[in-house]
Short mmCIF file of the C-alpha atoms (twelve columns), coordinates in Angstrom:
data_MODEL
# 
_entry.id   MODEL 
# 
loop_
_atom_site.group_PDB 
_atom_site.id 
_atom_site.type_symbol 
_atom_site.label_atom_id 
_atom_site.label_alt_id 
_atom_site.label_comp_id 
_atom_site.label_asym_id 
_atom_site.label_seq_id 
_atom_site.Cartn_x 
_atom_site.Cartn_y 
_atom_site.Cartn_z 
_atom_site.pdbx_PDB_model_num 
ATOM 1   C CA . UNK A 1   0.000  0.000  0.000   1 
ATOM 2   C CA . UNK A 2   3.045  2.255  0.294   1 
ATOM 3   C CA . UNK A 3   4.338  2.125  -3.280  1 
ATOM 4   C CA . UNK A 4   1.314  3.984  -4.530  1 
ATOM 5   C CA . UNK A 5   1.771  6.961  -2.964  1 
ATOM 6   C CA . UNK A 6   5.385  6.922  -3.163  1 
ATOM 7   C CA . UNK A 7   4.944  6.870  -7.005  1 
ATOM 8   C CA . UNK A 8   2.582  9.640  -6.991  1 
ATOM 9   C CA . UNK A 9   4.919  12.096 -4.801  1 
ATOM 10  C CA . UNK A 10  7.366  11.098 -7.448  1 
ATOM 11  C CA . UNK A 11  5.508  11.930 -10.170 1 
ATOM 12  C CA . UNK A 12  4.230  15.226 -8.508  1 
ATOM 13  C CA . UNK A 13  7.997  16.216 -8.136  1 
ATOM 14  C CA . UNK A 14  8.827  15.435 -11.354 1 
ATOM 15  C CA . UNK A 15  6.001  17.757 -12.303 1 
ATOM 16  C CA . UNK A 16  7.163  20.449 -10.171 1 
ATOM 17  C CA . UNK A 17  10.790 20.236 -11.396 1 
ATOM 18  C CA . UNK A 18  9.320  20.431 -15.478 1 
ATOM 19  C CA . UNK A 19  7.700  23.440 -14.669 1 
ATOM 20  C CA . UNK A 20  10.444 24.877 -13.006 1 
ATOM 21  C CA . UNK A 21  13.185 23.781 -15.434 1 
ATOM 22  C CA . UNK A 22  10.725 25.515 -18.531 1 
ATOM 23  C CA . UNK A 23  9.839  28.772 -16.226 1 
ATOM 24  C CA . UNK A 24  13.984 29.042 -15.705 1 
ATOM 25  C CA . UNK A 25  14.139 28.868 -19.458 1 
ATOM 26  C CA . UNK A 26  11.162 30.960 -20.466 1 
ATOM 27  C CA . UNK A 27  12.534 33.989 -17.896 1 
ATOM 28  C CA . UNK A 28  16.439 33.330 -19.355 1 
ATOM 29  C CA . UNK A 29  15.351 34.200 -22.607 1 
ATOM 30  C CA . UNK A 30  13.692 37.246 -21.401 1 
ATOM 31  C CA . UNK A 31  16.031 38.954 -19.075 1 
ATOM 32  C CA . UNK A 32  18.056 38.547 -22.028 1 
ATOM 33  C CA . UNK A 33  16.060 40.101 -24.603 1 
ATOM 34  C CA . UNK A 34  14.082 42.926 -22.387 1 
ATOM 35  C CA . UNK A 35  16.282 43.059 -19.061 1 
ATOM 36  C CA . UNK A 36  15.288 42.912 -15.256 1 
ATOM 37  C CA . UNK A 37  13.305 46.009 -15.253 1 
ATOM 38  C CA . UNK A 38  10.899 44.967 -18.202 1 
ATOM 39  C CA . UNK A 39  10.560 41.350 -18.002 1 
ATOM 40  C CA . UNK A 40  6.867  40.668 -17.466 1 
ATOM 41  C CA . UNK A 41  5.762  37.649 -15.228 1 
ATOM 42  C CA . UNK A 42  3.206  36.843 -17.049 1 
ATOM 43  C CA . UNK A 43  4.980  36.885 -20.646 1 
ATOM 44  C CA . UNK A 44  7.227  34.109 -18.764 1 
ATOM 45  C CA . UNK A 45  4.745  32.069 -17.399 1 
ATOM 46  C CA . UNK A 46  2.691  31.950 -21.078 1 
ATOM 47  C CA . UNK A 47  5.934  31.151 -23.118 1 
ATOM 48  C CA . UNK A 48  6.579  28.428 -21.095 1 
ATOM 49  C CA . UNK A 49  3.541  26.979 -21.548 1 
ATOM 50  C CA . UNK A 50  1.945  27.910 -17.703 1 
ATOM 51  C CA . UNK A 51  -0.355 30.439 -16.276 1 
ATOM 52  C CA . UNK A 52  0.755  33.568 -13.883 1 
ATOM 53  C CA . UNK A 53  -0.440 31.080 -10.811 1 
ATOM 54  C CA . UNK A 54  1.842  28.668 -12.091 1 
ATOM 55  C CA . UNK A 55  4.621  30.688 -12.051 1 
ATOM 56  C CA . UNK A 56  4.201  32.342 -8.278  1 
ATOM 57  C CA . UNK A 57  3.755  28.894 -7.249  1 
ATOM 58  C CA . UNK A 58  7.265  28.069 -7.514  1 
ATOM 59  C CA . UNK A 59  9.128  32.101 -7.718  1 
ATOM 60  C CA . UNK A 60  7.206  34.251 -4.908  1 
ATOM 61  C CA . UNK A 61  7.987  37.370 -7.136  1 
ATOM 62  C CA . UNK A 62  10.617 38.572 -9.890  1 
ATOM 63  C CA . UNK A 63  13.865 38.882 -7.963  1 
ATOM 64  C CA . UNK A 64  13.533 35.391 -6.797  1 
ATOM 65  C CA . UNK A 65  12.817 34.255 -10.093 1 
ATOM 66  C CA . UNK A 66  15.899 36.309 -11.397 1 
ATOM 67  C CA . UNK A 67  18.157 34.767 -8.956  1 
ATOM 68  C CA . UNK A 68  16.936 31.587 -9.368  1 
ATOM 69  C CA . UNK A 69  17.752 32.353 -13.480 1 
ATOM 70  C CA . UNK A 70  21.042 33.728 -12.335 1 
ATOM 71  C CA . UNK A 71  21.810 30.329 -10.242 1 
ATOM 72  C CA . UNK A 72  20.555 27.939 -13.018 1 
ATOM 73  C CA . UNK A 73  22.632 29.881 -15.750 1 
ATOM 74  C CA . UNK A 74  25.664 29.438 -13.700 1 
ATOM 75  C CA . UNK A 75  24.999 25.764 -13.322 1 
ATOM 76  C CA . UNK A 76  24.435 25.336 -16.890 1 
ATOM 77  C CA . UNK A 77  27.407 27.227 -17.799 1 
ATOM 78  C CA . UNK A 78  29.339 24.695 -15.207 1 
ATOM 79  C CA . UNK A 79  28.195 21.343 -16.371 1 
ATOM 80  C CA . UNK A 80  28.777 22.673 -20.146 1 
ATOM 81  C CA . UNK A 81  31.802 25.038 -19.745 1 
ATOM 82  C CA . UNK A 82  33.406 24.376 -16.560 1 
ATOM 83  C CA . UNK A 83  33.877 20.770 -16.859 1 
ATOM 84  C CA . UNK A 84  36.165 21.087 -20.062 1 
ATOM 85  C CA . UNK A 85  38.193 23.374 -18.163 1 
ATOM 86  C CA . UNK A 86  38.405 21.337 -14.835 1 
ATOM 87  C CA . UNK A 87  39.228 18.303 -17.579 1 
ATOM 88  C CA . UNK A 88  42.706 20.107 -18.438 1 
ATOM 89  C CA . UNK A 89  45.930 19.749 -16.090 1 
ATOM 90  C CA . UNK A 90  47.151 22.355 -18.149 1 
ATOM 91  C CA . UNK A 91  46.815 26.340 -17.881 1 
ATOM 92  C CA . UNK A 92  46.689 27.348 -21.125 1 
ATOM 93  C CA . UNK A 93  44.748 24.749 -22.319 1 
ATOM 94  C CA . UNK A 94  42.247 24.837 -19.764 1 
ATOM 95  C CA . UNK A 95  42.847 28.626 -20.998 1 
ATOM 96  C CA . UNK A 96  41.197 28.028 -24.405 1 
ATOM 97  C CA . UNK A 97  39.053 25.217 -23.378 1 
ATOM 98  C CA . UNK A 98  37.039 27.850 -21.299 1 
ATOM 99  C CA . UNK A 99  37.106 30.319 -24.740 1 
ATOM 100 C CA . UNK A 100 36.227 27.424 -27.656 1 
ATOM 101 C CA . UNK A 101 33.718 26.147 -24.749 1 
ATOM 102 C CA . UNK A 102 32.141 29.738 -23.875 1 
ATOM 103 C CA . UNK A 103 31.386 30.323 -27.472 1 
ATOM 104 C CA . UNK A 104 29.805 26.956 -27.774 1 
ATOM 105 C CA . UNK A 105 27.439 27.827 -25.023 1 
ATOM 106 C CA . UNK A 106 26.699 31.124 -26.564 1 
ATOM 107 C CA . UNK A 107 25.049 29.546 -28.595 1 
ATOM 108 C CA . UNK A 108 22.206 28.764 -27.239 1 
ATOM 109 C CA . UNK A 109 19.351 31.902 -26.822 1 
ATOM 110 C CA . UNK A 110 20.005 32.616 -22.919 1 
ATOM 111 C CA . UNK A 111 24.000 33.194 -22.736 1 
ATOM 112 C CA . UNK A 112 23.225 36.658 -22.811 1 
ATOM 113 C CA . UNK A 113 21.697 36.769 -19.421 1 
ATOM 114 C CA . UNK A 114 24.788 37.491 -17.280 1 
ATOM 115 C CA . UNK A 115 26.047 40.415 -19.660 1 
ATOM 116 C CA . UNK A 116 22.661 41.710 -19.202 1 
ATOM 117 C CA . UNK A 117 21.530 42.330 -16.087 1 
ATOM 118 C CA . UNK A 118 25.273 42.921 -15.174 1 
ATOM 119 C CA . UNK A 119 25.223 45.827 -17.160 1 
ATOM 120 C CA . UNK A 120 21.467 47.182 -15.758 1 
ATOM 121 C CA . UNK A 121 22.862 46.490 -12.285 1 
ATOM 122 C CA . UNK A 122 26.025 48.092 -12.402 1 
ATOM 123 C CA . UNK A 123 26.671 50.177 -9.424  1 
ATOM 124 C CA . UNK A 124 23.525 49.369 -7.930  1 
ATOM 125 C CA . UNK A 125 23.197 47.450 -4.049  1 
ATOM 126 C CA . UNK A 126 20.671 44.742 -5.819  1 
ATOM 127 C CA . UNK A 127 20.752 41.220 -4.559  1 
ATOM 128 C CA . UNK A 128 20.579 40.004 -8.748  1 
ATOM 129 C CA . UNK A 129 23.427 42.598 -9.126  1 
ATOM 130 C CA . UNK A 130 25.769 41.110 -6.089  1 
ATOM 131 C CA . UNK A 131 24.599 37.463 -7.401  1 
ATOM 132 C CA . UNK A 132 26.587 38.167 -10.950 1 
ATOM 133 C CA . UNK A 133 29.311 40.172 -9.315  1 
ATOM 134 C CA . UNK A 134 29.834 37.470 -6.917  1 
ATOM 135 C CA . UNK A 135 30.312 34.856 -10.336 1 
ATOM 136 C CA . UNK A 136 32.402 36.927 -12.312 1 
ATOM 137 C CA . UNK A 137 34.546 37.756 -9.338  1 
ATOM 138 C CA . UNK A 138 34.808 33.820 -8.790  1 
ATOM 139 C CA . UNK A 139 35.761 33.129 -12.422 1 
ATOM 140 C CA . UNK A 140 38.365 36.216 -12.798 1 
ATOM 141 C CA . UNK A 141 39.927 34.277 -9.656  1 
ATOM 142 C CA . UNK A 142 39.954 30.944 -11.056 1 
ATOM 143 C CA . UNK A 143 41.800 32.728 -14.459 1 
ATOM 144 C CA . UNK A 144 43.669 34.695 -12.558 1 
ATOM 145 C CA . UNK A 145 44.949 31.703 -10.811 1 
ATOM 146 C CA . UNK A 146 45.430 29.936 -14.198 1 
ATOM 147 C CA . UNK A 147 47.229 32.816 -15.842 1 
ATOM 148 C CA . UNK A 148 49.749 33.089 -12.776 1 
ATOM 149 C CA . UNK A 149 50.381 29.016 -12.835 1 
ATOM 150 C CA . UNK A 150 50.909 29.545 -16.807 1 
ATOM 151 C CA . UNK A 151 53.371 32.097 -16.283 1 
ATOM 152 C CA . UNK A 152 55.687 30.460 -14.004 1 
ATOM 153 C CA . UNK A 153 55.726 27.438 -15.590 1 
ATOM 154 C CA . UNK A 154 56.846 29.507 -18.869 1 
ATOM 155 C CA . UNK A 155 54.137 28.114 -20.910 1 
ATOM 156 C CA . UNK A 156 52.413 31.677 -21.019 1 
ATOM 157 C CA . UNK A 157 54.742 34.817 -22.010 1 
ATOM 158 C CA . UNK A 158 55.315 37.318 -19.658 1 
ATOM 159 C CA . UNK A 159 52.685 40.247 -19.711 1 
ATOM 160 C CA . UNK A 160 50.926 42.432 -17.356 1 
ATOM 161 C CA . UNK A 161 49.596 41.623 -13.985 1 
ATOM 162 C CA . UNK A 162 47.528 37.763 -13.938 1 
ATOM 163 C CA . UNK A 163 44.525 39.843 -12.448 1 
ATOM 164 C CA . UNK A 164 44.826 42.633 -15.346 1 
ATOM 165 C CA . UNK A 165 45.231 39.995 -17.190 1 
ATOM 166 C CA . UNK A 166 42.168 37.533 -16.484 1 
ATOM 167 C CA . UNK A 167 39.915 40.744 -16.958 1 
ATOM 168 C CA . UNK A 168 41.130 41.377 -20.294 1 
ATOM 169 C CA . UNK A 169 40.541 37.748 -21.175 1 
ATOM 170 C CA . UNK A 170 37.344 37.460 -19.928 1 
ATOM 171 C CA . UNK A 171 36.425 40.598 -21.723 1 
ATOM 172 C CA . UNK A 172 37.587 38.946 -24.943 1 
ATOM 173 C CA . UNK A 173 35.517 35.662 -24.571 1 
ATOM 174 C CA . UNK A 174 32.601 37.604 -23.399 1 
ATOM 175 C CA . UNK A 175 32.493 40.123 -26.209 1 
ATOM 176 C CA . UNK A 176 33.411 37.394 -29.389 1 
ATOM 177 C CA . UNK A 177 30.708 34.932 -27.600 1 
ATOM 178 C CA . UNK A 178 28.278 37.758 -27.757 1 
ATOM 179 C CA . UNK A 179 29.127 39.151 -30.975 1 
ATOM 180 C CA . UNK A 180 29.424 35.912 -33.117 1 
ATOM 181 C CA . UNK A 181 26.456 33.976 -31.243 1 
ATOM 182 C CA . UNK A 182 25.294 30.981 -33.196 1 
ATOM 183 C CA . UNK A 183 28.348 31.776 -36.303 1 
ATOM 184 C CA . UNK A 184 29.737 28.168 -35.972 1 
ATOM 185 C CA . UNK A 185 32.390 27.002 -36.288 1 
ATOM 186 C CA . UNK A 186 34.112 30.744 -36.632 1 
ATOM 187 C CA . UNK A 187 33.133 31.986 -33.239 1 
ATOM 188 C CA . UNK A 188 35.238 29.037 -31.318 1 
ATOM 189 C CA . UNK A 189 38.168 29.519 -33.798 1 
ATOM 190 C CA . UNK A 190 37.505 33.522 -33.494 1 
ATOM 191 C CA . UNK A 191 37.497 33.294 -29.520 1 
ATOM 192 C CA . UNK A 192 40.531 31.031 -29.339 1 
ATOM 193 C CA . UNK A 193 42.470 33.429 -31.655 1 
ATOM 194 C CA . UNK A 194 41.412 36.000 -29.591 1 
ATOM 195 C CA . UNK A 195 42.271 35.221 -26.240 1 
ATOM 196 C CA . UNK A 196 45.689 33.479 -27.681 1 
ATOM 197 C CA . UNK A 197 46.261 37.476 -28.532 1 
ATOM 198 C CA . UNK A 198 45.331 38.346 -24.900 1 
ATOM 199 C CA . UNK A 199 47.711 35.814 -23.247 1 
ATOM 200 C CA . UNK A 200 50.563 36.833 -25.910 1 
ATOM 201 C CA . UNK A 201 50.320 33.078 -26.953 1 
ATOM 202 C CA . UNK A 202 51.379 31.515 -30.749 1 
ATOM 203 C CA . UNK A 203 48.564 31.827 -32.962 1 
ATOM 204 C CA . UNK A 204 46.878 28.594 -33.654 1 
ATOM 205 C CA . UNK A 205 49.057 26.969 -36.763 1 
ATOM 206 C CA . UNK A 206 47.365 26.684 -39.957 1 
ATOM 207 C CA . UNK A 207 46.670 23.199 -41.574 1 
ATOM 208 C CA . UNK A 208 49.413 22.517 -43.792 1 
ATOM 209 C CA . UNK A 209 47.691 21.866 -47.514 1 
# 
């Protein structure tokens, strides 16, 4: 008599976590496209496929859908991104694994969500503002770190300061991610050109004919 309901909470959470998973998706696409200040609940809840009720069910109101967006980016990012880079013993190949594997994800129609409401929050004390700032500053860290191990090891020139450095990079796989969305397979070979540029590195060798 147990297994019964046991399937049905199941099924109910499985529910729950569909809706969720196409509200995150649904609001992605629209902080992207419109921003914090003009993304409409109820636009969300209707391109995902639910109702306004639906919606407030799960997020009690917009900034706690927004960080919720904000937290499910950076997990996406992670298990798409982050894992090639955590694959690589090596700097500067973790390096461009993070660049080729950035403009892979920017690809998809919701990359655009950081560079978004980073840019509407800037210099504001907003808890979707801190959220981002809080990412970045955790990825410039990690780079930073990678830059510096590259650089005494040799394998990465000289240059200015790691942190200087990591921003500049980051800056370059942000802006070629953005700017060549979708324009496979030239944004990866544009981004890894790029940042090779950045970090002084050789530029990729051509295929001999």
């Amino acid at each position: 008599m147990t297994e019964k309901p046991e399937g049905v909470r199941r099924t109910q959470a499985d529910r729950r976590a569909q809706t969720r998973a196409a509200l995150l998706e649904a609001a992605a696409r629209g902080l992207s496209m419109y921003g914090y200040a003009n993304l409409v609940l109820e636009r969300v809840a209707g391109e995902a496929g639910y109702t306004r009720g639906a919606l407030y069910h799960q997020f009690a109101n917009k900034e706690e859908l927004a960080l919720a967006v904000v937290k499910w980016v950076e997990e996406t990012w992670e298990a798409e991104v982050g894992r090639l880079v955590a694959a690589e013993s090596d700097p500067v190949e973790a390096l461009l694994a993070l660049a080729r594997g950035h403009a892979v994800y920017c690809r998809r129609d919701v990359a655009n969500v950081m560079m978004t409401l980073r840019v509407e929050f800037a210099g504001q004390d907003h808890p979707v503002g801190q959220a981002i700032t809080d990412i970045v500053d955790r990825l410039e860290a990690d780079c930073t770190g990678l830059i510096a191990a590259g650089r005494s090891s040799g394998a990465i020139p000289p240059g200015p300061p790691p942190a200087e450095t990591a921003s500049a990079y980051l800056g370059v796989v942000e802006a070629v991610g953005i700017s060549l969305a979708g324009h496979a397979p030239y944004d990866v070979e544009l981004a890894e050109r790029a940042v090779r540029g950045v970090l002084n590195l050789p530029p990729v060798q051509e295929a001999q004919e």
